[in-house]
C-alpha positions as a Markdown table, in Angstrom:
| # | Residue | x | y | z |
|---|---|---|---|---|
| 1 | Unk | -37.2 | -16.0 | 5.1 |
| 2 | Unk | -34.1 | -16.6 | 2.7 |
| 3 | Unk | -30.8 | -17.5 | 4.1 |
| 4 | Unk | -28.1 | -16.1 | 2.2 |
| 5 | Unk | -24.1 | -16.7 | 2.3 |
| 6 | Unk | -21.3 | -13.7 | 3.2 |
| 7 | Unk | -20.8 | -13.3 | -0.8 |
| 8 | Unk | -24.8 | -13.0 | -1.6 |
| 9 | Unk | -24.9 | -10.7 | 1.3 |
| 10 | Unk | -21.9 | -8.6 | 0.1 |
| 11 | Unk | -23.1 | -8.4 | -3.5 |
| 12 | Unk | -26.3 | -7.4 | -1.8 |
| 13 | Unk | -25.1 | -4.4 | 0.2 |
| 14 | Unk | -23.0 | -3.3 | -2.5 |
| 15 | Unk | -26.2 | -3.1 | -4.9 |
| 16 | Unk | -27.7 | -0.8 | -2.4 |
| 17 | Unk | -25.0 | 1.8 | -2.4 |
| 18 | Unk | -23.6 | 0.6 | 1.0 |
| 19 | Unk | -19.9 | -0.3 | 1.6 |
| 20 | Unk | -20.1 | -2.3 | 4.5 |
| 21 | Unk | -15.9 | -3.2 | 6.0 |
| 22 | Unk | -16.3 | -6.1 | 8.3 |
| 23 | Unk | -18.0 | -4.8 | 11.4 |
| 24 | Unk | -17.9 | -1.3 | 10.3 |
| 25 | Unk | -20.6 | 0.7 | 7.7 |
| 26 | Unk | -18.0 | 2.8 | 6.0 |
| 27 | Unk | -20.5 | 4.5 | 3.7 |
| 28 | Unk | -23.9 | 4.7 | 2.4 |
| 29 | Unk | -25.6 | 6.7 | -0.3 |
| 30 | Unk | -21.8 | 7.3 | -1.1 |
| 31 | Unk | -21.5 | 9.5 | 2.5 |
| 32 | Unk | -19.5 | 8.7 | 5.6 |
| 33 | Unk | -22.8 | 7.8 | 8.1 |
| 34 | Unk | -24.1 | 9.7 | 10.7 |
| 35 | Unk | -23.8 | 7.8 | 13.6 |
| 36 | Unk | -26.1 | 7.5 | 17.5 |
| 37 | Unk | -24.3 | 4.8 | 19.3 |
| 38 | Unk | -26.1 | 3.1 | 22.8 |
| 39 | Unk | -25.2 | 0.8 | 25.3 |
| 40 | Unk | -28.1 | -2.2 | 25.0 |
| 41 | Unk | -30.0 | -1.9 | 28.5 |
| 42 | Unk | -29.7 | -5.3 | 30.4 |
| 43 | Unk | -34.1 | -5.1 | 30.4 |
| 44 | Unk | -35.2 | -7.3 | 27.9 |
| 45 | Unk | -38.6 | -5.4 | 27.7 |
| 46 | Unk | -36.7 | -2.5 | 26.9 |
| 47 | Unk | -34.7 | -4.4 | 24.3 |
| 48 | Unk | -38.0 | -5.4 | 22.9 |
| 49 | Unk | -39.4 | -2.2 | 23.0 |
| 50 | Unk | -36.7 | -0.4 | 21.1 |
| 51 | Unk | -36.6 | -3.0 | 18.5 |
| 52 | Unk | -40.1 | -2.1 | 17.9 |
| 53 | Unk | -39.1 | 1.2 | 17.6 |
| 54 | Unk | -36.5 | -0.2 | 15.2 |
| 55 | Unk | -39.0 | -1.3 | 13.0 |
| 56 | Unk | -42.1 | 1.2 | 13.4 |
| 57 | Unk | -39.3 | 3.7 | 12.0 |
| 58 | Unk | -38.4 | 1.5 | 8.7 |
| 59 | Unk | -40.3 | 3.9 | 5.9 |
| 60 | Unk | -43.5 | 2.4 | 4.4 |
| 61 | Unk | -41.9 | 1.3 | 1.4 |
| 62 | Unk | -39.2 | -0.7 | 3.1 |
| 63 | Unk | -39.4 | -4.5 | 0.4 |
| 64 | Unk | -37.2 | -6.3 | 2.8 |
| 65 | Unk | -34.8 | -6.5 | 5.3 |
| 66 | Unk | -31.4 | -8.2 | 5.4 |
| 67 | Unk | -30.1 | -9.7 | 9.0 |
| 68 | Unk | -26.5 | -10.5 | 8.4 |
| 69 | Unk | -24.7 | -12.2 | 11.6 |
| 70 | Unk | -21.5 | -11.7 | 11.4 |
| 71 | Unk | -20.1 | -13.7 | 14.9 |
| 72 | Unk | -22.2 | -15.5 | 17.4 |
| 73 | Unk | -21.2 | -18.2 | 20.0 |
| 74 | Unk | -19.3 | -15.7 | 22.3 |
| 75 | Unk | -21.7 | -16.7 | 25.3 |
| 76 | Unk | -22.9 | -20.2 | 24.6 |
| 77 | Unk | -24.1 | -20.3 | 28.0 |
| 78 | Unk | -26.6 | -17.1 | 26.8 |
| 79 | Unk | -27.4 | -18.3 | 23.6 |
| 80 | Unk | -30.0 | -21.2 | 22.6 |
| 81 | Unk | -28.9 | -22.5 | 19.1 |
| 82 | Unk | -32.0 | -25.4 | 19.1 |
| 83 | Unk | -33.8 | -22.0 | 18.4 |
| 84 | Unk | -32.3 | -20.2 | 16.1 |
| 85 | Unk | -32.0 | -23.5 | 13.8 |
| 86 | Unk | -35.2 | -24.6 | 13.9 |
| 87 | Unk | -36.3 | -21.2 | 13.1 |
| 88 | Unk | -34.2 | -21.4 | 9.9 |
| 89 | Unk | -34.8 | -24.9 | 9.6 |
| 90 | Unk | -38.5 | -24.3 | 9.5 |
| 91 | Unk | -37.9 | -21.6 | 6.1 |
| 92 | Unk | -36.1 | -24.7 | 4.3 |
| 93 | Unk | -32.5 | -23.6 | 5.3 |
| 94 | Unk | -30.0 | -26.7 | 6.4 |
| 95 | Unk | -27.0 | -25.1 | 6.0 |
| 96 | Unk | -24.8 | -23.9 | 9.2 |
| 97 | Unk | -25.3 | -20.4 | 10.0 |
| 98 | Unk | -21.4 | -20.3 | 9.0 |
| 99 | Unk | -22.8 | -21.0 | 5.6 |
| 100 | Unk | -25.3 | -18.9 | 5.6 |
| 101 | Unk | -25.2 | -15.9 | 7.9 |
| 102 | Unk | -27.5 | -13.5 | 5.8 |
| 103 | Unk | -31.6 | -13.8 | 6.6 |
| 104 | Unk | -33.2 | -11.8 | 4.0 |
| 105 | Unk | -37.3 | -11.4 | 5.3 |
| 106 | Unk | -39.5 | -10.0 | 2.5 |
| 107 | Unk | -42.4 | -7.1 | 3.6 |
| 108 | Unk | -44.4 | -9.7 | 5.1 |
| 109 | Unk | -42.0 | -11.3 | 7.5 |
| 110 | Unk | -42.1 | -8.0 | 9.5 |
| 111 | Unk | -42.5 | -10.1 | 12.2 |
| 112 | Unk | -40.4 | -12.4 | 12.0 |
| 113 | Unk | -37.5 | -10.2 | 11.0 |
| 114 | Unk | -38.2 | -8.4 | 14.2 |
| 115 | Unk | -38.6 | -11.5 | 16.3 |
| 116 | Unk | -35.1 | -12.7 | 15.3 |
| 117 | Unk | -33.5 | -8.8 | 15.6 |
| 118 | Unk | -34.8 | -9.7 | 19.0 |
| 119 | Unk | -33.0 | -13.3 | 19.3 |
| 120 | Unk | -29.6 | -11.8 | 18.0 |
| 121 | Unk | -29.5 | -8.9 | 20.3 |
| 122 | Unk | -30.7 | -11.6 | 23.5 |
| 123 | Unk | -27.9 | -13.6 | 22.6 |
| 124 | Unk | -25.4 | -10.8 | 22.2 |
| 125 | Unk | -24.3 | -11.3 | 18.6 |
| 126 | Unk | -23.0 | -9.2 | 16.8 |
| 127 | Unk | -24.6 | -8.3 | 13.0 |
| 128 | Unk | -26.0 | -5.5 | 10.7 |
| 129 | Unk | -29.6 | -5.5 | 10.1 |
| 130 | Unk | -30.5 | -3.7 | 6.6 |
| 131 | Unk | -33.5 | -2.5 | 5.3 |
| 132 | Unk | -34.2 | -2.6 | 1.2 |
| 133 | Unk | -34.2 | 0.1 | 0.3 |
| 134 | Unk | -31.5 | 1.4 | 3.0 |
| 135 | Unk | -32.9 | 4.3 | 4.7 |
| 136 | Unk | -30.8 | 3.5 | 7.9 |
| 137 | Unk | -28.6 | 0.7 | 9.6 |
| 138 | Unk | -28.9 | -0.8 | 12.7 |
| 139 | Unk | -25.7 | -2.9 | 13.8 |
| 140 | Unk | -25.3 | -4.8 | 17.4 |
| 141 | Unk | -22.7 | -6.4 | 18.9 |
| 142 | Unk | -21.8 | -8.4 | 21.7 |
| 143 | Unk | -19.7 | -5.5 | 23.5 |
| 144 | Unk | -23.5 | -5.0 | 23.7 |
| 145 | Unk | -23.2 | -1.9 | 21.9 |
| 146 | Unk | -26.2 | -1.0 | 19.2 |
| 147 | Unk | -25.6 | 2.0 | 16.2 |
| 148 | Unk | -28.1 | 3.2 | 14.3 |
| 149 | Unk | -26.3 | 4.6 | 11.1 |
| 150 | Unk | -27.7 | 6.9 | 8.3 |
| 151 | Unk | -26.3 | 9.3 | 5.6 |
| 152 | Unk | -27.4 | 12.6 | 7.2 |
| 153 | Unk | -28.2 | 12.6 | 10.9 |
| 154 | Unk | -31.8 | 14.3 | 10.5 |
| 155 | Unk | -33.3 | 11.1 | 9.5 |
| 156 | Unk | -32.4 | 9.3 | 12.4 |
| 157 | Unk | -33.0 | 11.6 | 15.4 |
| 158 | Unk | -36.6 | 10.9 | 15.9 |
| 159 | Unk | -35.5 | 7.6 | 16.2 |
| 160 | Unk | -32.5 | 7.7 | 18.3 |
| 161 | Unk | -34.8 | 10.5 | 20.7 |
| 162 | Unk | -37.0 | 7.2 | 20.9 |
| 163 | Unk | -34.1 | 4.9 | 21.8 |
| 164 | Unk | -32.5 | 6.9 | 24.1 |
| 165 | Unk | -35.5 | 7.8 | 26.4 |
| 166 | Unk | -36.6 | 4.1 | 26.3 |
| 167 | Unk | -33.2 | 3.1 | 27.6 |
| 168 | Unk | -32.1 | 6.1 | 30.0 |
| 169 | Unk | -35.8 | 5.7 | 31.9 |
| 170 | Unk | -34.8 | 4.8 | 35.4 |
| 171 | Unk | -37.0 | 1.6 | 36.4 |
C-alpha cells in the first residue's frame, strides 16, 4: 500500500478518464455514469459480504485499486483511528490521513484493499474506491449511502442484483 495526497489522487483519476467533482463522479469514459444507489444495511456480515462482492466483480485485469477518503471523523465514537494508522503506518506512511487521503493497493493487496473498504464503510466515511483500470466506482458515505457507478448500466447489474439481494434478505 501507497498513500497518496488529494493532488496525486486527482492527477490520478483524471489519467483514467474519470472526472471526479468533490463527492460526486461526474463522468467516466467521457459519459455521465450509470448509477445503483443502496442504503448500507446496519449487518456488518452483510457489509462484509457485499464488499466481497465488490471485489469478486473487479475484472481480472484490475492492476490496482485507489481508496480515496474524502471526510472521516463524523462519529469518533464509531471510529477506531489506532487502526487505521497503524495499518498505514505499517506500509511506511507517517503522514496524517489529511495529508494523505489516497491508498493506492497494487493486484496483490486484494486483500488488504478489501479489508480497509471494509474499515471505511464500518466507520461511516465517506470515499471513492477506484479500480485501475476503471471498469466501475464504488463511493460510500457516511449518510450511509453506497453507489456503484459505471459508464453504461449493463456492466453493473450483475453486481448491483448481487448487492441488492444480499441487503433486502430479511434476517
Amino acid at each position: 500500500m501507497m498513500c497518496i495526497t488529494t493532488a496525486e489522487c486527482e492527477e490520478k483519476v483524471l489519467g483514467l478518464d474519470l472526472e471526479i467533482e468533490g463527492p460526486f463522479l461526474r463522468r467516466i469514459h467521457g459519459k455521465v455514469p450509470a448509477t445503483r444507489d443502496f442504503r448500507i444495511v446496519d449487518s456488518t456480515r452483510r457489509q462484509a459480504l457485499v464488499i466481497n462482492e465488490v471485489f469478486s466483480a473487479f475484472p481480472e485485469g484490475t492492476r490496482e485499486w485507489l481508496l480515496w477518503v474524502l471526510d472521516w471523523d463524523l462519529w469518533p465514537n464509531e471510529e477506531y483511528p489506532e487502526l487505521w494508522t497503524e495499518i498505514r503506518e505499517h506500509h511506511g506512511e507517517h503522514r496524517w490521513l489529511m495529508d494523505a487521503r489516497g491508498h493506492v493497493f497494487s493486484s496483490q493487496e486484494k486483500g488488504l484493499a478489501r479489508g480497509m473498504m471494509r474499515l471505511a464503510m464500518l466507520f461511516g466515511w465517506t470515499a471513492f474506491l477506484i479500480p485501475v483500470p476503471a471498469s466501475f466506482v464504488v463511493f460510500i458515505d457516511s449518510d450511509e449511502l453506497m453507489s456503484i457507478q459505471a459508464a453504461d448500466r449493463a456492466s453493473i447489474s450483475d453486481l448491483a442484483a448481487k448487492v441488492e439481494d444480499l441487503w433486502a434478505k430479511p434476517v
